[in-house]
Backbone bond lengths (Angstrom), bond angles and torsions (degrees), N, CA, C in turn:
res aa  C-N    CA-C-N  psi(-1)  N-CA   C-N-CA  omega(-1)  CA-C   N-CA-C  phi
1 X - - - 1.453 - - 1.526 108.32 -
2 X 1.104 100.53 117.80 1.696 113.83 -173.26 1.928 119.28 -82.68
3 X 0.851 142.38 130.55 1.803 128.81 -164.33 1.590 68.85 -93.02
4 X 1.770 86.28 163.61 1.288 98.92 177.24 1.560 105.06 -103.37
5 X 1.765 120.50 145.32 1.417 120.62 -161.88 1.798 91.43 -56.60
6 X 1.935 87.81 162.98 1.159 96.66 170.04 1.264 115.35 -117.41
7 X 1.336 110.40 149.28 1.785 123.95 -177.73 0.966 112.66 -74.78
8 X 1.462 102.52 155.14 1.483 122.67 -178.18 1.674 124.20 -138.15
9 X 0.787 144.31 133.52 1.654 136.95 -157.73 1.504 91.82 -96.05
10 X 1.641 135.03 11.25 1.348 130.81 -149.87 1.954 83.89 -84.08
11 X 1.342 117.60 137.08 1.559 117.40 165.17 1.564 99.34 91.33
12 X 1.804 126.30 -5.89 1.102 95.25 -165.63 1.791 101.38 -87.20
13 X 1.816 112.09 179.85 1.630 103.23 171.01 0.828 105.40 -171.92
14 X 1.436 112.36 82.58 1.647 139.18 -157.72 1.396 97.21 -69.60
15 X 1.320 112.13 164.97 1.689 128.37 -164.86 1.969 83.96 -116.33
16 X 1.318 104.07 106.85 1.329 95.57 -176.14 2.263 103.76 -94.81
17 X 1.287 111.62 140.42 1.238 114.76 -162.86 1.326 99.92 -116.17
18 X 0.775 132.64 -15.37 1.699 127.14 164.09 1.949 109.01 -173.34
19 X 1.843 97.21 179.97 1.418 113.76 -163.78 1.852 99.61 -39.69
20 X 1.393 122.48 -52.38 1.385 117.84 -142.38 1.466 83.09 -79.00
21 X 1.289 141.43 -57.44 1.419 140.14 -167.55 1.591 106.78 -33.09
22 X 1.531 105.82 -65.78 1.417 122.83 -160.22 1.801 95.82 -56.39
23 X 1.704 123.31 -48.81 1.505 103.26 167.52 1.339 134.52 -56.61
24 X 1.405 91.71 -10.46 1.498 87.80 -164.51 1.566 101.64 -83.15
25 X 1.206 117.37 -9.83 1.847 136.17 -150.03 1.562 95.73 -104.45
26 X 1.808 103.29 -40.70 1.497 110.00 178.69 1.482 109.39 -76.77
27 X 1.719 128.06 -14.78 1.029 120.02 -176.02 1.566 108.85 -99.86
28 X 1.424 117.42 -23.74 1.730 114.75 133.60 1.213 142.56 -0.35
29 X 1.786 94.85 -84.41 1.140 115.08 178.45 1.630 116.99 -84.83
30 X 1.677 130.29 -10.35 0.859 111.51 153.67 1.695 140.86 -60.33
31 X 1.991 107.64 -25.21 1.249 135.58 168.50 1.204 99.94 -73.82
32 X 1.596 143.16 -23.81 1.432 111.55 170.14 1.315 135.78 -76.37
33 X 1.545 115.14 158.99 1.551 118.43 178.86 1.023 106.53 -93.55
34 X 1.675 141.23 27.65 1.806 135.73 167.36 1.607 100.13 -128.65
35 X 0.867 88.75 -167.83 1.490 114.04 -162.97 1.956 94.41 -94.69
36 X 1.111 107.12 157.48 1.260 117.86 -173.93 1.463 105.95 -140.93
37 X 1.739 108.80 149.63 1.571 92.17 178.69 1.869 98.47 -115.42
38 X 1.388 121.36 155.44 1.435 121.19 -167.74 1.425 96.30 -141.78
39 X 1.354 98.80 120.97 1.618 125.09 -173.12 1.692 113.27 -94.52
40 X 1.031 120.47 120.14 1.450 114.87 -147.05 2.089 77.47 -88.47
41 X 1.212 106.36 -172.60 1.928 129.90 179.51 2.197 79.22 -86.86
42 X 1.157 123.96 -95.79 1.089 118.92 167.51 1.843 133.47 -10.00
43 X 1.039 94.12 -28.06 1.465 99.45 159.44 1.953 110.36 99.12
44 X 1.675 85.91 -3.28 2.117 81.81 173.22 1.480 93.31 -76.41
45 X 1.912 88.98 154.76 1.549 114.53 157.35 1.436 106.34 -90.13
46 X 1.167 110.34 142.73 1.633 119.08 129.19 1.196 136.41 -123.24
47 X 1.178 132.32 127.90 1.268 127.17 174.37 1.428 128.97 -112.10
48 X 1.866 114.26 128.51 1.501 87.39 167.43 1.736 83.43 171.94
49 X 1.020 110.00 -130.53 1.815 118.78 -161.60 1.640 97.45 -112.19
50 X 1.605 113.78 115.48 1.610 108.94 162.93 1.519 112.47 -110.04
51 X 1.709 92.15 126.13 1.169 100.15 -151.63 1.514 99.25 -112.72
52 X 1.714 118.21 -6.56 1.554 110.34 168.38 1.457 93.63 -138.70
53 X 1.289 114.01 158.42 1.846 132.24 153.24 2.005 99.62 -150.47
54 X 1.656 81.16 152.18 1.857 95.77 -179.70 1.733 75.97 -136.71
55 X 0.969 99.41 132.58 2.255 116.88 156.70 1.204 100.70 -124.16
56 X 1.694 140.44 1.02 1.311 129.59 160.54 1.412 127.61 -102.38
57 X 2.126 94.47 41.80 1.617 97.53 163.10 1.281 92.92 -140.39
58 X 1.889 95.87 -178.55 1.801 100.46 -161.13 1.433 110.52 -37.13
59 X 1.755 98.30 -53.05 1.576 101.41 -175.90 1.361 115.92 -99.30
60 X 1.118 129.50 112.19 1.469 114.18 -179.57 1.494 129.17 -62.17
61 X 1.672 141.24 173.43 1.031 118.18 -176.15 1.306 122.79 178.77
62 X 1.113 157.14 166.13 1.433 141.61 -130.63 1.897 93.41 -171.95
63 X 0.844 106.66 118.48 1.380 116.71 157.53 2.127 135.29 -108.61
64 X 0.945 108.81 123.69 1.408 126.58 -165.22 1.334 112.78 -98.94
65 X 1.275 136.10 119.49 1.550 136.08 158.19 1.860 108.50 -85.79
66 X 1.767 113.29 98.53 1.383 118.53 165.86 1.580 117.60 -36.65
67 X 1.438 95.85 178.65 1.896 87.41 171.53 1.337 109.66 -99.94
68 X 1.387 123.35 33.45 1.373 134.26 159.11 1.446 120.74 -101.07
69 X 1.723 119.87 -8.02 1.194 130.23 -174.68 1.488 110.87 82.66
70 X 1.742 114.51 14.82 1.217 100.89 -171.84 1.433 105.32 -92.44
71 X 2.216 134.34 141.01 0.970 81.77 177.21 1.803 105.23 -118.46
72 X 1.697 114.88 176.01 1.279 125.94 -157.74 1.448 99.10 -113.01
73 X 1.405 112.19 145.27 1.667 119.25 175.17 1.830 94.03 -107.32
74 X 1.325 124.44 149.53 1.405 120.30 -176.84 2.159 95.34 -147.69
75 X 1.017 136.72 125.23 1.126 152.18 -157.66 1.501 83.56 -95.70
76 X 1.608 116.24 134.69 1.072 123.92 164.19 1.283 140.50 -56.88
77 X 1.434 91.63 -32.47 1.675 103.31 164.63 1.802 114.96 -90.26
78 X 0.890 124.55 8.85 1.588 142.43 129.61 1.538 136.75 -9.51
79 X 1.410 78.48 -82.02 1.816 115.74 173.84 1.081 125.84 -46.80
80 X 1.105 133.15 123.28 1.176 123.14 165.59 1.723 113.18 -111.81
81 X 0.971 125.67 -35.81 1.621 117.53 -174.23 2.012 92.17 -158.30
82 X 1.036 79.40 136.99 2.256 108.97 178.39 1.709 101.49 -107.70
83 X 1.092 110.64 135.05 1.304 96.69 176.40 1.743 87.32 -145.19
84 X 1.854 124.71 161.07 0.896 114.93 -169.19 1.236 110.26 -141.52
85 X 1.293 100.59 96.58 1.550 132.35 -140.00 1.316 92.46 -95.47
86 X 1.307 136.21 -73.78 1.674 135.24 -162.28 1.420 104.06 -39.65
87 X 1.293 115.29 162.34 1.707 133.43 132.97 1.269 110.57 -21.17
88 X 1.215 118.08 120.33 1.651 114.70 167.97 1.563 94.89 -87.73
89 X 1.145 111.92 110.12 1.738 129.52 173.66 1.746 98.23 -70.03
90 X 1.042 127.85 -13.83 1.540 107.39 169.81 1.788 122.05 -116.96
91 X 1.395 102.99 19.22 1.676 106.10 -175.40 1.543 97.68 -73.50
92 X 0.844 109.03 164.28 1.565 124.91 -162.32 1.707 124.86 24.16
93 X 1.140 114.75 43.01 1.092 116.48 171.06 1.622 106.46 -138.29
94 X 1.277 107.97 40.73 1.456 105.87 150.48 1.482 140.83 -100.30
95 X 1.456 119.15 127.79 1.368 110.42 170.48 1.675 127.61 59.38
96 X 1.534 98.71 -89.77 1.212 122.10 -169.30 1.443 96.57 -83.46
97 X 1.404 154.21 -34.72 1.311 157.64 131.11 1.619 110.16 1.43
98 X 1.076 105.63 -54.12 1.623 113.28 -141.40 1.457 93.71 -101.81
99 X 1.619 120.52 -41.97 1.861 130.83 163.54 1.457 90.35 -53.53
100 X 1.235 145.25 -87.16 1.384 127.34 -171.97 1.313 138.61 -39.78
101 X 1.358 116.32 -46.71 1.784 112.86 145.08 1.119 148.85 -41.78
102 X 1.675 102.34 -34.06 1.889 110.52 176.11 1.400 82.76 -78.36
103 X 1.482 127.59 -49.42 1.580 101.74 -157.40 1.672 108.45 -77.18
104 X 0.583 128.86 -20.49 1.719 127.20 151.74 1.026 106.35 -27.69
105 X 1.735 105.82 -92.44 1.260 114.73 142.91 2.162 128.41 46.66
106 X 1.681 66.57 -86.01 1.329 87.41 -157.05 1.778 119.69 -91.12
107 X 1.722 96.88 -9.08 1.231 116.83 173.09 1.466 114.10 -68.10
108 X 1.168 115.22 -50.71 1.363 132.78 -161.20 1.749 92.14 -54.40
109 X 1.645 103.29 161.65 1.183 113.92 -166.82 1.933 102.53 -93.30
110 X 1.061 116.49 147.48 1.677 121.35 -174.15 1.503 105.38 68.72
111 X 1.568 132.23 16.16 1.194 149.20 -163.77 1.945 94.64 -75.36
């Protein structure tokens, strides 16, 4: 019995089409373990780890730590495109990942 692979949002760079999409993309990328890149309406990049967003204040908003440790506040209505560029540092290491390895593992002979 084979698990079925697990997904990863690593490479994805969704075409966001309006307000509810783009939270839903920011609430994505807040659940990811890589780095993400965020394309401002103005046209700056940033890239790096977002590690907070609130959309349940006047202004909504997303904050990013660069790969300088600096960190950035970016207004939701800001944004123009998230893309989720890093390594996902947690793809295959879920759960069911890790039960299949020990028992590997544990098959092997002098195990």
């Amino acid at each position: 019995m084979s698990a079925e692979p697990e997904r990863t949002l690593e490479g994805w760079a969704p075409e966001i089409r309006d307000d509810a999409q783009l939270a839903e993309v920011i609430d994505l990328a807040f659940d990811y373990r890589g780095d993400v890149t965020v394309t401002a309406l103005h046209g700056a990049v940033l890239n790096g780890y977002l590690y907070n967003r609130n959309r349940d204040v006047p202004e909504p908003f997303v904050q990013v730590f660069d790969s300088a440790g600096d960190s950035h506040t970016l207004r939701y209505a800001d944004i123009r495109a998230v893309a989720f560029t890093g390594k996902d540092t947690a793809a295959g290491k879920s759960w069911e990942a890790w039960r299949q390895r020990k028992a590997e593992s544990a098959a092997k002979p002098g195990a």
